[in-house]
Residue frames relative to the residue before (quaternion, step in Angstrom):
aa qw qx qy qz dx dy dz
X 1.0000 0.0000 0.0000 0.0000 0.00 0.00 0.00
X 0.2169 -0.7681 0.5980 0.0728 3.54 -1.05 1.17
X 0.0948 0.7903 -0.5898 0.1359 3.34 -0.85 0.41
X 0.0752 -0.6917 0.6812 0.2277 3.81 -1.18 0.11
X 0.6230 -0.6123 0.4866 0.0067 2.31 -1.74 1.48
X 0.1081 -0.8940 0.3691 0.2299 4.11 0.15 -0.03
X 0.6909 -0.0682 0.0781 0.7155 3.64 1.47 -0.77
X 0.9647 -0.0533 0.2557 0.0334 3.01 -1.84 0.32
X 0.6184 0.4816 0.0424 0.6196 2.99 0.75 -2.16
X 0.7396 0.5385 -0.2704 0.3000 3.57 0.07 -1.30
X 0.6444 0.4914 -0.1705 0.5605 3.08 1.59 -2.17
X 0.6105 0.5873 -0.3644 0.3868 3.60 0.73 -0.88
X 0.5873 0.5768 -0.1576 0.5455 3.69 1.21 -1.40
X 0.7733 0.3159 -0.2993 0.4611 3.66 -0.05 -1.24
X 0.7410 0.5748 -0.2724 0.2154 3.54 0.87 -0.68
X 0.3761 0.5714 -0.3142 0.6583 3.33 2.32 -1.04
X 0.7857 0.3128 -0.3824 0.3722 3.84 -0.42 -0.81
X 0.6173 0.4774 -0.4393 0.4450 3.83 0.76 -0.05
X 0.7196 0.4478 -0.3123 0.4291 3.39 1.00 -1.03
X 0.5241 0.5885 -0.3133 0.5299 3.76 1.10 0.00
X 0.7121 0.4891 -0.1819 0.4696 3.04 0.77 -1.19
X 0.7931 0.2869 0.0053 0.5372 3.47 0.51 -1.23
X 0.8318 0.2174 -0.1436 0.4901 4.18 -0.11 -1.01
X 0.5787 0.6152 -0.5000 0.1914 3.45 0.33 -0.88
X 0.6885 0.4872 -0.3338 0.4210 3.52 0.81 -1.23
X 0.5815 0.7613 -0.1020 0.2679 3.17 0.97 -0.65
X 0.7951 0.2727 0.0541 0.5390 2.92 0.78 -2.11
X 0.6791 0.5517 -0.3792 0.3010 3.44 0.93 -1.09
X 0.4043 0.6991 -0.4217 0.4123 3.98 1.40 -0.53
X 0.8658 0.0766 -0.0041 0.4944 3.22 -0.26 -1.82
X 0.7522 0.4018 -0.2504 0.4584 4.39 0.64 -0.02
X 0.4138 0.6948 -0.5389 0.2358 3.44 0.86 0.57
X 0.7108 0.3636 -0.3794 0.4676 3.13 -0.77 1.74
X 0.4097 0.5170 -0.3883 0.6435 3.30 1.51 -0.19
X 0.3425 -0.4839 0.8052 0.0151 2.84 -2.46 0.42
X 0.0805 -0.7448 0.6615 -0.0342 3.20 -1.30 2.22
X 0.2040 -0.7655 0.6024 0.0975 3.39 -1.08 1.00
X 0.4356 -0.7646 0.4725 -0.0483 3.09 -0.69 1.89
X 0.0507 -0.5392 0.8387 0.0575 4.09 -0.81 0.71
X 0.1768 -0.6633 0.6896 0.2307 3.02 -1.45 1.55
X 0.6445 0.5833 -0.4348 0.2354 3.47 0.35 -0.16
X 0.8093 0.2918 -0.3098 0.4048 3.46 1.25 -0.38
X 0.1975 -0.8893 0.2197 0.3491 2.60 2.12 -0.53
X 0.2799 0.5176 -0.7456 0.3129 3.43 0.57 1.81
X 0.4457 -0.5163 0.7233 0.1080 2.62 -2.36 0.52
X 0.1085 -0.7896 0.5923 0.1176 3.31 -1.14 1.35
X 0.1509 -0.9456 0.2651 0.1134 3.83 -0.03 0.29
X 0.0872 0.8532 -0.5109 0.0580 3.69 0.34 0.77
X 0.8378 -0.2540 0.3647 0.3172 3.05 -2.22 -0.44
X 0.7754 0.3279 0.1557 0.5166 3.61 0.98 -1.52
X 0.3427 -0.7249 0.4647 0.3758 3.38 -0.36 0.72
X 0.4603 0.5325 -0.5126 0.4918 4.03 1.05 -0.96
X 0.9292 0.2215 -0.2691 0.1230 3.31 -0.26 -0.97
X 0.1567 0.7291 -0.4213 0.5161 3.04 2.06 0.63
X 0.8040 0.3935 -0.1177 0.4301 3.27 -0.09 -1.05
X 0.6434 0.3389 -0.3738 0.5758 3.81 0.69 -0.47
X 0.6591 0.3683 -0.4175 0.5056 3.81 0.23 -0.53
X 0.4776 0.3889 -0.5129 0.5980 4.38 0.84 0.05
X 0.8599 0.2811 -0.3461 0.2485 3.44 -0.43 -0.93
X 0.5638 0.6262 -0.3999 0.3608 3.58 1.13 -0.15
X 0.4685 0.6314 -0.2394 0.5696 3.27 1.86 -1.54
X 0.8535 0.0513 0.2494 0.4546 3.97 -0.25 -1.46
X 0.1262 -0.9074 0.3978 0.0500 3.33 1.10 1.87
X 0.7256 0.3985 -0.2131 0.5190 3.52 1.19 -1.29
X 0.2035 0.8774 -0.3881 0.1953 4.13 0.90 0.66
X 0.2694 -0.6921 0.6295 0.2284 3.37 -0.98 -0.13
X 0.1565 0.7966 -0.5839 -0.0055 3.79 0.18 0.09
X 0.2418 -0.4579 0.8419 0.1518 3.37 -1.74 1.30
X 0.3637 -0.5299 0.7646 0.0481 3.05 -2.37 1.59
X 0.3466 0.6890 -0.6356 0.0331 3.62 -1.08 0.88
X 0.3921 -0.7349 0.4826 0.2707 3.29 -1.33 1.27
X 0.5663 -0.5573 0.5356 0.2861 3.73 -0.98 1.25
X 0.8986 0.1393 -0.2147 0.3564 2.99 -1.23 1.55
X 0.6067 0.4368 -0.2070 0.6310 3.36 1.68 0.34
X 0.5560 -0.5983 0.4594 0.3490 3.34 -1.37 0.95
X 0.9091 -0.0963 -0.0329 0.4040 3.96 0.80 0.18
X 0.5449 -0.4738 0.2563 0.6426 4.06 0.00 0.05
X 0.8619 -0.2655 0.0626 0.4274 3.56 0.39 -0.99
X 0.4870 -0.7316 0.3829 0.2844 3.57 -1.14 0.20
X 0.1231 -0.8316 0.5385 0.0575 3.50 -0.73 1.18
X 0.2937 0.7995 -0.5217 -0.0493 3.28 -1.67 0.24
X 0.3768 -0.7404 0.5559 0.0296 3.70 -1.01 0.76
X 0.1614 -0.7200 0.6632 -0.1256 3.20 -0.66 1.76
X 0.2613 -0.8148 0.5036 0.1191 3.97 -0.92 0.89
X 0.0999 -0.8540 0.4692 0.2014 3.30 0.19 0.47
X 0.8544 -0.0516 -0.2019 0.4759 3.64 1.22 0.62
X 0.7713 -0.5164 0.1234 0.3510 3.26 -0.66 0.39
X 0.6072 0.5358 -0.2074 0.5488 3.49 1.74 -0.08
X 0.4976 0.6116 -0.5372 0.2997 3.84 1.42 -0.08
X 0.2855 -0.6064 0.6684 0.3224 3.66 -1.37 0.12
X 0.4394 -0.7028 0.5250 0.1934 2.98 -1.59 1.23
X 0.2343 -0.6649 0.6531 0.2767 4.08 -0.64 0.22
């Protein structure tokens, strides 16, 4: 299946519903704590120790990919956030 992706959100979206769909039963038994890197388009999962190295064994496997990074057994790979401390910070 071919499709274009448009932002983020989408890759972030198509990738939770594959990993739900497909690994969760799966992985969370014997890989909790590991980090799966998701091609949403073909939708394999590559799975290692490390998210970097999640992701180089995806991109070697499925060079021209899209991969969602989630760490088995966790609501996502990781947790971000951004506090201003005045009214001029830029947000990332």
């Amino acid at each position: 299946m071919s499709y274009q992706i448009a932002d983020s959100k989408q890759i972030a979206a198509r990738g939770s519903a594959i990993y739900e769909r497909r690994y969760r039963g799966q992985f969370e038994p014997k890989w909790s704590g590991r980090y799966a890197a998701i091609d949403v388009e073909s939708e394999r999962a590559f799975v290692e120790d490390f998210p970097e190295l999640a992701l180089k064994t995806a991109r070697a496997a499925v060079p021209d990919g899209i991969f969602y990074l989630h760490r088995i057994g966790s609501p996502g790979a990781f947790k971000m956030s951004c506090r201003a401390s005045n009214a001029s910070a830029r947000h990332i």
